[in-house]
N, C-alpha and C positions, 0 to 999 in steps of 0.2 A: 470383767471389763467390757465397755463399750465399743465398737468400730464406730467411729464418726468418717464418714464420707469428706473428702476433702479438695478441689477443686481448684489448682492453683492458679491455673489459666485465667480465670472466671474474675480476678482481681484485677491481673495485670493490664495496662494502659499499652497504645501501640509505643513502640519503643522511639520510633522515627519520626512522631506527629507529638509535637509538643502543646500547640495551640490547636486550639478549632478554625483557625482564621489556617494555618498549612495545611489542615484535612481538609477546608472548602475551595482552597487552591489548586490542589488537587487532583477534586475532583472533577463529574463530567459537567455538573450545573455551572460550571465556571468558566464555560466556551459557548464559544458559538459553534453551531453542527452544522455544517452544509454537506450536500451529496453531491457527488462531480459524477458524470457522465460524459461517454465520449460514442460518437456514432461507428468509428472503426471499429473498436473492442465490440459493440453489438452485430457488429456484420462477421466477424472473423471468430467469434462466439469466445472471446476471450475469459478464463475464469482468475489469472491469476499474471503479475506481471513481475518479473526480479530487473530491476533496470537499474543502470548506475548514470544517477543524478548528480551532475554537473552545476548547472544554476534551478533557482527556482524562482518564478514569475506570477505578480499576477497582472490583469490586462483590466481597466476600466472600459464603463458603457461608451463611451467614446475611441476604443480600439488603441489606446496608451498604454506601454507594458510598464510596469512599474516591478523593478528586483527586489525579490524578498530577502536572497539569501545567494551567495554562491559558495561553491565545495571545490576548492582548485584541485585536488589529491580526487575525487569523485565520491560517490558514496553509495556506494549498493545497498538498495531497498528491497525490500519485499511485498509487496503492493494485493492485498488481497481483498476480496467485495464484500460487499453488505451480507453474501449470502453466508461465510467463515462468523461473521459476526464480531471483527477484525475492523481497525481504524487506526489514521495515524492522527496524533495529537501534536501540535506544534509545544514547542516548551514555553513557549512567551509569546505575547502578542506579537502579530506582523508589525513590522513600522511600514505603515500604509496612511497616506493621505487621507481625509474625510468623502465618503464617494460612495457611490456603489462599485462594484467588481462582476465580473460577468466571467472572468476563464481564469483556471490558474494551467500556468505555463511549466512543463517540467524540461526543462534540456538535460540529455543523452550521451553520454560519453560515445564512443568509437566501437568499445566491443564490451561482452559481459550483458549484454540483454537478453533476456528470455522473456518468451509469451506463452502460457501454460495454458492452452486450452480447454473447452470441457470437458473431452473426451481425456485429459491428463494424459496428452500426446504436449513436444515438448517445441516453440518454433524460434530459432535462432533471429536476430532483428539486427542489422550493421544497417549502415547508411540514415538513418533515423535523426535527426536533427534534434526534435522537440514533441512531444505528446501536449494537446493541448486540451486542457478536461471541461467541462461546462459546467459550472456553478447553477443547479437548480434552483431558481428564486432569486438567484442573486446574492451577494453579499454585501450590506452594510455596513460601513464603517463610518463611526462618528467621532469627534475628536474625544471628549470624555470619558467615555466606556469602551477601555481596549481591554480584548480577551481574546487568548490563544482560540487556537483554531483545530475544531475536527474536522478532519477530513475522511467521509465514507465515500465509498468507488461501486457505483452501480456497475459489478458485470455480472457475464451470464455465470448460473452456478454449474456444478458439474452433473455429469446426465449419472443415473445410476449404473448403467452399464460399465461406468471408468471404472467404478470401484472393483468391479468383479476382472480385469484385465489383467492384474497379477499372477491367477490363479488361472486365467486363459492361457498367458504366454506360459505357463509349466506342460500343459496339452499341445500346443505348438509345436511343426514340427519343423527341425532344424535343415535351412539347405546344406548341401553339401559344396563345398568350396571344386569346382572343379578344373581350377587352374594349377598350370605347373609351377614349380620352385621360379623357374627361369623367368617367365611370366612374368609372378610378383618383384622380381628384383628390377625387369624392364620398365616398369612403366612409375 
């Protein structure tokens, strides 16, 4: 007898994509790509953001904010740069007037924000209102051709050195707490 090699995978269809018209919906040729930049995250060398978005904005050439979306209950994001290779994708077009766009607006809940720097040192954010990111080139929107939206985050990437910080704090040495019982229960 023969062994005949048999490869059943090699037949099967995606189980999820029935038409080629859901596979090109999909996918990434089906958006527009725009890269947001912000001048704080470049000064504060920001590589990584978890912030919990409240409303989402964007602001026309004319300085008009026009609401995309709000999240009354808030929604914790994970926000990370072009450098991760990482993007967030809108599920449907914005309903946005025909224009250009110049900022999109993120508002900030109260607490639950964190700004992960490159050094993957970790920095708490309260009092924070609104993040306002700048649209590179611009955004176009036309009335006929509406398509969700990437969204890429120019920040800084992380420095080599973070990575090996793990392995530093095991060398580390520990202070010694040199306070009394009575101490810690005073204050």
């Amino acid at each position: 007898m023969k062994t005949i090699t048999y490869y059943p995978t090699m037949f099967h269809t995606n189980p999820f994509a029935h038409k080629w018209t859901d596979i090109y919906n999909l996918s990434e040729n089906n958006a527009k790509d725009v890269e947001l930049q912000n001048d704080m995250v470049g000064e504060k060398g920001i590589s990584e953001m978890i912030v919990n978005i409240t409303a989402f904005a964007a602001i026309d050439e004319n300085g008009k904010e026009h609401r995309i979306k709000d999240f009354p209950q808030g929604n914790l994001v994970n926000i990370k740069g072009t450098h991760s290779g990482l993007f967030i994708k809108t599920n449907s077009a914005p309903e946005l007037n025909p224009g250009t766009y110049t900022t999109f607006r993120f508002y900030l809940g109260g607490s639950a924000n964190t700004f992960i720097l490159k050094d993957r040192s970790e920095m708490e954010v309260s009092g924070l209102e609104y993040i306002d990111f700048e649209i590179r080139n611009g955004l176009k929107i036309d009335g006929e051709d509406k398509k969700p939206v990437i969204m890429r985050f120019d920040f800084e990437p992380y420095t080599l050195v973070s990575f090996f910080n793990p392995i530093r704090n095991l060398f580390k040495r520990q202070k010694p707490a040199n306070r009394n019982l009575t101490e810690c229960l005073s204050s």
